[in-house]
Residue frames as qw, qx, qy, qz and C-alpha x, y, z in Angstrom:
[[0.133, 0.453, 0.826, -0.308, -37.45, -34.45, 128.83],
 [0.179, -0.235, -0.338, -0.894, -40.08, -32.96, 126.52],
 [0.240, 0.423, 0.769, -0.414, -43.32, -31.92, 128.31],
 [0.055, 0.331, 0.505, 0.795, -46.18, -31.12, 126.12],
 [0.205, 0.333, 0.575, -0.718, -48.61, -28.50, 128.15],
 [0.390, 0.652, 0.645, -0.087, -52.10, -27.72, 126.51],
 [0.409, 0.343, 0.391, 0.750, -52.17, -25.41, 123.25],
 [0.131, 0.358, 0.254, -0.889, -52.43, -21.74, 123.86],
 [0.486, 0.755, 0.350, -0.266, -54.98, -20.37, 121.96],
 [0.411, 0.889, -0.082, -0.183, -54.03, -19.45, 118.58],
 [0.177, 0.746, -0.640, 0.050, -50.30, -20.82, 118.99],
 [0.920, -0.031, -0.387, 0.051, -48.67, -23.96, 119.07],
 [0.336, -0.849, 0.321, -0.250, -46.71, -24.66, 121.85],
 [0.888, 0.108, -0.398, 0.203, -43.79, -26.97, 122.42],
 [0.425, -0.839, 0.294, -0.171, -41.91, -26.76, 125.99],
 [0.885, 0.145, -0.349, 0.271, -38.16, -28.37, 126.12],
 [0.679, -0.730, -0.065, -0.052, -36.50, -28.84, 129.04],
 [0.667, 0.471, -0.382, 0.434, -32.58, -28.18, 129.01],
 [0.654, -0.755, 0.024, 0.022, -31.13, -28.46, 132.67],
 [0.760, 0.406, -0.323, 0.392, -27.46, -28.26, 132.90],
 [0.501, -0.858, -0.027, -0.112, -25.07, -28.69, 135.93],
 [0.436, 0.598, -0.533, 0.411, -21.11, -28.12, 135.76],
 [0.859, -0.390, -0.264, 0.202, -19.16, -29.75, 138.02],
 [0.315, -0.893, 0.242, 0.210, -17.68, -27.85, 140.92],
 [0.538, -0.451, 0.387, 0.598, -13.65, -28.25, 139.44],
 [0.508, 0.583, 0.432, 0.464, -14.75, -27.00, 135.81],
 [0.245, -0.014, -0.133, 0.960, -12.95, -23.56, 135.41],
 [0.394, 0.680, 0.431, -0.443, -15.66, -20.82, 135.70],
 [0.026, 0.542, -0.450, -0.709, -14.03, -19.62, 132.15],
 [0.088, 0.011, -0.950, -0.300, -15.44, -23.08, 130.43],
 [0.086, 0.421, 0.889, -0.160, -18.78, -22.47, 131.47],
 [0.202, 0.329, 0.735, 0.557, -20.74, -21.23, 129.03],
 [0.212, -0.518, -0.036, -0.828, -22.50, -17.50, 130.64],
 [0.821, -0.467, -0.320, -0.074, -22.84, -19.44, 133.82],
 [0.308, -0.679, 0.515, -0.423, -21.20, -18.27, 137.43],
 [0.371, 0.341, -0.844, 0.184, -19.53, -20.51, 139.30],
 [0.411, -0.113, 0.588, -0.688, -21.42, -23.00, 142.19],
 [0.268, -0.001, 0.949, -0.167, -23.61, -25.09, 140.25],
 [0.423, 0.339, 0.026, -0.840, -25.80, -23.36, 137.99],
 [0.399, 0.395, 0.793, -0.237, -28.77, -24.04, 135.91],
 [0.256, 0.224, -0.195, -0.920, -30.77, -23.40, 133.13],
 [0.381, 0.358, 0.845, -0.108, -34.24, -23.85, 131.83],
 [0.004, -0.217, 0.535, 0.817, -35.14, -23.27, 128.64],
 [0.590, 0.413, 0.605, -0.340, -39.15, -22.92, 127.39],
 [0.029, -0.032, 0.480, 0.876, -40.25, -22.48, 123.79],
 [0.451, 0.538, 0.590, -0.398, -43.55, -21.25, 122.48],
 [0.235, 0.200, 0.542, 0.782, -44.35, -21.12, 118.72],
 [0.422, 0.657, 0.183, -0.598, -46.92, -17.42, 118.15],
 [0.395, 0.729, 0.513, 0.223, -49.01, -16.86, 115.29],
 [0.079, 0.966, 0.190, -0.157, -47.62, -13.50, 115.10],
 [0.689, 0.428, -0.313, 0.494, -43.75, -12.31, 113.51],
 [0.643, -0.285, -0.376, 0.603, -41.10, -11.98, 116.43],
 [0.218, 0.275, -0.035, 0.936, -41.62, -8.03, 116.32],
 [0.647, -0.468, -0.439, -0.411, -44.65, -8.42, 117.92],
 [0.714, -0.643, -0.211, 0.179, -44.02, -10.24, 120.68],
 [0.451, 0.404, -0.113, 0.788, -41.06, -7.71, 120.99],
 [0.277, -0.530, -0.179, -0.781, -43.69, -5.10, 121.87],
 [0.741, -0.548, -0.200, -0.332, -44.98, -7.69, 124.77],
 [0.685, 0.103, -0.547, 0.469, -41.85, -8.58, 126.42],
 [0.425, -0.653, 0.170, -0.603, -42.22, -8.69, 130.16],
 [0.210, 0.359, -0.775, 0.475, -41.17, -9.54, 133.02],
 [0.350, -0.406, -0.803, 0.261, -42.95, -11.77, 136.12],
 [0.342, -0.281, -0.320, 0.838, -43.25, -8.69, 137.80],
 [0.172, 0.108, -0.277, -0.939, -44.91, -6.51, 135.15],
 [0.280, -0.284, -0.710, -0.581, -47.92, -8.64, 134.38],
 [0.413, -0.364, -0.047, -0.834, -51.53, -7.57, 135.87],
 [0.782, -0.309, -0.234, -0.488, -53.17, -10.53, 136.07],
 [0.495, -0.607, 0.516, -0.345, -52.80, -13.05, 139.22],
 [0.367, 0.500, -0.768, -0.162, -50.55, -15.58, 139.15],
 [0.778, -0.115, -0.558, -0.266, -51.92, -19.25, 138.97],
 [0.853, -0.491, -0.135, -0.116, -51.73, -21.44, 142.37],
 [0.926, -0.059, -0.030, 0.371, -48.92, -23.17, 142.07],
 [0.544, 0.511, -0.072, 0.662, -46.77, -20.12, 141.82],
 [0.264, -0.783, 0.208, -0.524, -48.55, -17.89, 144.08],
 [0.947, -0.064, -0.315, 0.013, -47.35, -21.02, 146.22],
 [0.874, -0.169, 0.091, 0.447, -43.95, -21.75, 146.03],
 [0.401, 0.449, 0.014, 0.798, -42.46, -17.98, 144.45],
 [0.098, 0.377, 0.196, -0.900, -42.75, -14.33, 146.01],
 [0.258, 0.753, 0.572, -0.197, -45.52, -12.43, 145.55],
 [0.390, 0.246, 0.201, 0.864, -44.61, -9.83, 142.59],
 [0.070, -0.671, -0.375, 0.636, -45.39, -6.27, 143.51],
 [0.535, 0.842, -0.022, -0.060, -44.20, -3.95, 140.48],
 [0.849, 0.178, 0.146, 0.476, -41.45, -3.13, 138.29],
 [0.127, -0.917, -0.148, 0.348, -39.20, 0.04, 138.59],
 [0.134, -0.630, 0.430, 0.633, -37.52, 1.27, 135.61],
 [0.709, 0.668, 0.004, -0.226, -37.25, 0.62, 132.12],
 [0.568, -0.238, 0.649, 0.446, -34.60, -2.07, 130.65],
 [0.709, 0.644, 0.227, -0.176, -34.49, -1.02, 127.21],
 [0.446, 0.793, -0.415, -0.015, -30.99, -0.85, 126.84],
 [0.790, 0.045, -0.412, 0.451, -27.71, -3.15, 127.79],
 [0.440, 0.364, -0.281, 0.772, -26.65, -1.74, 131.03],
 [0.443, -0.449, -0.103, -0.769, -29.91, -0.76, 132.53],
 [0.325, 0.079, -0.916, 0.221, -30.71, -1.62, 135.67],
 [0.577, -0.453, -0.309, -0.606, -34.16, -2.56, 136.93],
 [0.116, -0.131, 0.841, -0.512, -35.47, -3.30, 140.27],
 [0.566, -0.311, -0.671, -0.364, -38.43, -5.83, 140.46],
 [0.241, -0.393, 0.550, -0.696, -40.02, -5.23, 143.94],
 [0.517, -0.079, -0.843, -0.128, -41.70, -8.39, 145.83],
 [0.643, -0.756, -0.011, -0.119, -43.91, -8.62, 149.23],
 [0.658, -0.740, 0.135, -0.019, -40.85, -8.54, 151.20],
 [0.518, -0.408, 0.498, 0.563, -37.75, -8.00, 149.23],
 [0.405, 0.806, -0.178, -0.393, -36.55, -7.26, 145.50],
 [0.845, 0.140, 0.306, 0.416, -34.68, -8.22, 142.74],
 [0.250, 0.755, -0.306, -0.524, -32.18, -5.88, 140.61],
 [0.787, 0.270, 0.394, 0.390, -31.56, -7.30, 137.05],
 [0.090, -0.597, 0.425, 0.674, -28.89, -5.53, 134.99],
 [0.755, 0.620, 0.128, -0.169, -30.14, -5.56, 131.30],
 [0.550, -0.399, 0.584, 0.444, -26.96, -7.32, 129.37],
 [0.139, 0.086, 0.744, 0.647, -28.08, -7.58, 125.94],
 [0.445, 0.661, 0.498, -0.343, -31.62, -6.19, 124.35],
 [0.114, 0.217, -0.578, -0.778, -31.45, -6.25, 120.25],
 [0.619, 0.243, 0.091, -0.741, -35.05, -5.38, 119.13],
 [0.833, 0.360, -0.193, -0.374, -36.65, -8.44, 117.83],
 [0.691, 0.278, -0.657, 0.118, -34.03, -10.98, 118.10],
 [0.627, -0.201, -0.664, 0.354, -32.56, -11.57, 121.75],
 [0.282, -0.762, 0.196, -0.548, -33.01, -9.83, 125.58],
 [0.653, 0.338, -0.491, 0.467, -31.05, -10.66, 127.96],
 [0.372, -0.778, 0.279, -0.423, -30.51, -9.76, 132.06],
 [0.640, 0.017, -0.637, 0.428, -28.29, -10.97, 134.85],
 [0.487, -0.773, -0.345, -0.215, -29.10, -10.41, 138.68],
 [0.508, 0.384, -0.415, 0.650, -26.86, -8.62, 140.36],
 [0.137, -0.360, 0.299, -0.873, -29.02, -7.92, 143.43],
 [0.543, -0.272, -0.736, -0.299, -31.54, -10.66, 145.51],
 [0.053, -0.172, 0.622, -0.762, -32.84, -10.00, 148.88],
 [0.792, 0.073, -0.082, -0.601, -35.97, -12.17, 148.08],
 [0.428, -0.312, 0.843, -0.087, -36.17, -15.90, 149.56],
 [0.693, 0.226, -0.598, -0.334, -36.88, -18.66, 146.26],
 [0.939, 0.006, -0.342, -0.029, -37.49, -22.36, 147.04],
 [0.785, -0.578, 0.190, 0.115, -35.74, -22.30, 150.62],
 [0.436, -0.616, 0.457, 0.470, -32.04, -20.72, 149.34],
 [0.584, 0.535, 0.388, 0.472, -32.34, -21.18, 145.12],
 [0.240, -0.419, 0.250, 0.839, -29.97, -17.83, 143.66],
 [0.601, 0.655, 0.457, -0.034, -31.34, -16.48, 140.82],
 [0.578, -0.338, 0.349, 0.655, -28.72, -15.76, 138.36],
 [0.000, 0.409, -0.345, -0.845, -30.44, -14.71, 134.92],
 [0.580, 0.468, 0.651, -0.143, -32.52, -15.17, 132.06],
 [0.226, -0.288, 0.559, 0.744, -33.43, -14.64, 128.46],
 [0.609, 0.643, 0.280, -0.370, -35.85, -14.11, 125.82],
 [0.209, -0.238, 0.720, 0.617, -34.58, -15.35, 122.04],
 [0.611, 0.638, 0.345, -0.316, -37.29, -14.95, 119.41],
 [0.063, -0.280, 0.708, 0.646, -36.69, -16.13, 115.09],
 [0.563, 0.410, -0.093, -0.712, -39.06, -15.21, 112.64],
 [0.467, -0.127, 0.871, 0.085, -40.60, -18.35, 111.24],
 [0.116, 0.208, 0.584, 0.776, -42.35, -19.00, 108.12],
 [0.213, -0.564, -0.759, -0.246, -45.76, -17.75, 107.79],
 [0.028, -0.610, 0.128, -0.781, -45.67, -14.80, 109.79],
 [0.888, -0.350, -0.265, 0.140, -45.00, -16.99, 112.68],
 [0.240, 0.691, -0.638, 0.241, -42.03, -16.46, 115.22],
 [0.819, -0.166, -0.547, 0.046, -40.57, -18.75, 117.83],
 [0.275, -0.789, 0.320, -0.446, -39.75, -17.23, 121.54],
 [0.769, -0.166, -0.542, 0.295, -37.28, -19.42, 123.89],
 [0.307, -0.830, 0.257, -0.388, -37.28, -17.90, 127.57],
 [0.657, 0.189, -0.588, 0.431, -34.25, -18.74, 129.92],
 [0.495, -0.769, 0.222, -0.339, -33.60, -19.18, 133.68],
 [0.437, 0.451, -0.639, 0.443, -30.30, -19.15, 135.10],
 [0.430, -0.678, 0.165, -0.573, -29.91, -19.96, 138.49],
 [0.372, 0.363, -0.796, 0.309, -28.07, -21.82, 141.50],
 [0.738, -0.544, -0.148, -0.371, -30.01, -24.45, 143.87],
 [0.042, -0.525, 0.780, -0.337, -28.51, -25.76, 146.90],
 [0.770, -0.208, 0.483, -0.361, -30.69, -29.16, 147.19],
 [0.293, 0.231, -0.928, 0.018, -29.16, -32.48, 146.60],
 [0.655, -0.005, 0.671, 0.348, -29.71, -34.82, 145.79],
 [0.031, 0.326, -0.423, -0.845, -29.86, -33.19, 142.17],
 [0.262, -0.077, -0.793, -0.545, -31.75, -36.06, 140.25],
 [0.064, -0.664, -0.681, 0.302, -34.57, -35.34, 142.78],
 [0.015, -0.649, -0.270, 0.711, -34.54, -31.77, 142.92],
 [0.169, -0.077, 0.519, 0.834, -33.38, -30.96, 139.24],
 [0.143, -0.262, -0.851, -0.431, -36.87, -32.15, 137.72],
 [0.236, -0.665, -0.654, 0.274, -38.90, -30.63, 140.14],
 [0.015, -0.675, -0.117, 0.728, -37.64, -27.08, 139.83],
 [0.173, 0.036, 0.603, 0.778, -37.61, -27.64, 136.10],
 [0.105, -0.582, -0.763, -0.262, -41.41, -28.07, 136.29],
 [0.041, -0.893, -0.323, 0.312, -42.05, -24.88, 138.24],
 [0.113, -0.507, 0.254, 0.816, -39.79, -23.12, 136.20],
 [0.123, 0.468, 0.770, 0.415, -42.04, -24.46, 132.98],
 [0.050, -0.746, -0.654, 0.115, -44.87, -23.09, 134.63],
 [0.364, -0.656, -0.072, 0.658, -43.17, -19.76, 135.42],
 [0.155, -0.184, 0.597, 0.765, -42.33, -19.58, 131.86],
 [0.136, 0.430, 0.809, 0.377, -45.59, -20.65, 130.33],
 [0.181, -0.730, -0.548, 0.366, -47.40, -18.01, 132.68],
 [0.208, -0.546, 0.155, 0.797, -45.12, -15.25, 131.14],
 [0.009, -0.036, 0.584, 0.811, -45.56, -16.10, 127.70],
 [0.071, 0.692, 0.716, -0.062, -49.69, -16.70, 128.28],
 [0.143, -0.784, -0.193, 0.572, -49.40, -12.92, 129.66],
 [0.026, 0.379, -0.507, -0.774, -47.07, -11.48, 126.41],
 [0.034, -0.261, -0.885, -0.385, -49.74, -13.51, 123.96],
 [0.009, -0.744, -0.660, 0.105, -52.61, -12.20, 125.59],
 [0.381, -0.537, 0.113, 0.744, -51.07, -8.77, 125.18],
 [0.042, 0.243, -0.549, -0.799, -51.09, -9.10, 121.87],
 [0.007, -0.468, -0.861, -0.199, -54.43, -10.68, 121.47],
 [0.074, -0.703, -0.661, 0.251, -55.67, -8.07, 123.17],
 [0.215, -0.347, 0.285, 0.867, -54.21, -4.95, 120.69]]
């Protein structure tokens, strides 16, 4: 499913939707950086006007950004509070604090410019009535024109079924979730 949201300013934007759910008897070894249980992933892209070192510089978590988050999020997600520590390396491990619980993310991968990387290894924050959150990504490639291209990931395990209801439904708030981040890293740089 391709959705096309309105064009940021300055940047084209192109959001593709990549849901994927292993079936409980697939080893966990065969599944591609994905725990066992049913996992997920959603995948945004956004093309910037700017080269992938850039948005380097703006890379941020939900947690980190100032400005208040649209309806639909302040909604249906926790409320982010702040962020405590500094993931700049593989290994690091941040806590993201929320009104009434936290996340830790263990930083797994972070090569400047190209890919970042975390897995949760800590959740005491309630998602969409019992959704796990499992991980995520940032992947950014320099494109021509001093362009780059940024694809953010969320991992993560829901427990509602029927699937081909729910699937499509958390894709779309995870869109949003995504689009909101990269609005926040873009304005960042607009505003340098």
């Amino acid at each position: 499913m391709i959705i096309q949201p309105p064009k940021p300013r300055l940047a084209t934007t192109s959001v593709i939707d990549r849901t994927e759910t292993f079936p409980p008897d697939m080893a966990p070894a065969a599944r591609p950086g994905l725990r066992p249980g049913g996992e997920n992933s959603v995948v945004t892209r956004m093309t910037f006007p700017f080269p992938a070192a850039a948005l380097w510089e703006e890379l941020m978590f939900y947690e980190q950004i100032g400005e208040r988050p649209p309806f639909v999020l302040r909604l249906l997600l926790p409320t982010p509070v702040r962020t405590e520590g500094r993931g700049a390396a593989a290994g690091t491990v941040v806590k993201c604090q929320y009104l009434g619980g936290h996340l830790l993310k263990r930083i797994t991968e972070a090569e400047p410019a190209r890919r970042y990387g975390f897995e949760v290894v800590e959740q005491t924050i309630r998602v969409g009535h019992g959704i796990r959150l499992l991980g995520g990504s940032y992947v950014m490639r320099d494109l021509p024109e001093e362009c780059a291209e940024i694809s953010l990931t969320t991992r993560y395990s829901s427990p509602h079924r029927p699937r081909w209801l729910w699937a499509p439904l958390e894709a779309a708030v995870c869109h949003l979730f995504h689009r909101y981040i990269l609005s926040a890293m873009r304005h960042g740089i607009d505003s340098r």
